[in-house]
KEMI-919014 format. One record per residue (C-alpha): x, y negated, z negated; residue in three letters. Coordinates in steps of 0.1 Angstrom, whole numbers, plus 5000, padded with zeros to 4 digits. Each point is the difference from the previous one (the first is absolute). Layout:
<atoms>
XYZALA/...
</atoms>
This chain:
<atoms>
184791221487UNK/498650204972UNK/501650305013UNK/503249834999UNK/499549884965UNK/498850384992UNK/503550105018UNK/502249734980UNK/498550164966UNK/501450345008UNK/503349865006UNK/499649864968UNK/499150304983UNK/502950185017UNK/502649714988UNK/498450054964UNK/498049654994UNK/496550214993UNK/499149704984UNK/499849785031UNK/498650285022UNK/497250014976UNK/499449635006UNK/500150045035UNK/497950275004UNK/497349894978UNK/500149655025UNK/499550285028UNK/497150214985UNK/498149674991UNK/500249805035UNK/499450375017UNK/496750024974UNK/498749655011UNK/500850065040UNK/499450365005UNK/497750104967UNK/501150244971UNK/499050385015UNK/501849875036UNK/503750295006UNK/502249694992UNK/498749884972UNK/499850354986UNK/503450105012UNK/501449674984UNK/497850064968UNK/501650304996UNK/503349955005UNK/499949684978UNK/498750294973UNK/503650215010UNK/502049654994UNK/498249954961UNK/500050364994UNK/503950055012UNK/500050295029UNK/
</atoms>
């Protein structure tokens, strides 16, 4: 599921609605935090590309 959302967010991106990628993502990074912990690959991976989506690359 929070793959998919992860997914959904770049398509968003790509369509050019940053702002609700960023909403999504954020949803992602905070459920993978509480079910896999902060340092797990996923969470990182989604931390950072939440960071790419607010920065704009």
């Amino acid at each position: 599921m929070l793959a998919a959302r992860q997914l959904f967010s770049r398509i968003r991106v790509a369509l050019g609605h940053v702002e609700e990628a960023i909403e999504l993502m954020t949803d992602v990074v905070a459920r993978r935090e509480r079910g896999l912990g902060p340092e797990h690959p996923l969470t990182v991976a989604g931390r950072q590309l939440l960071d790419a989506y607010r920065s704009g690359r």
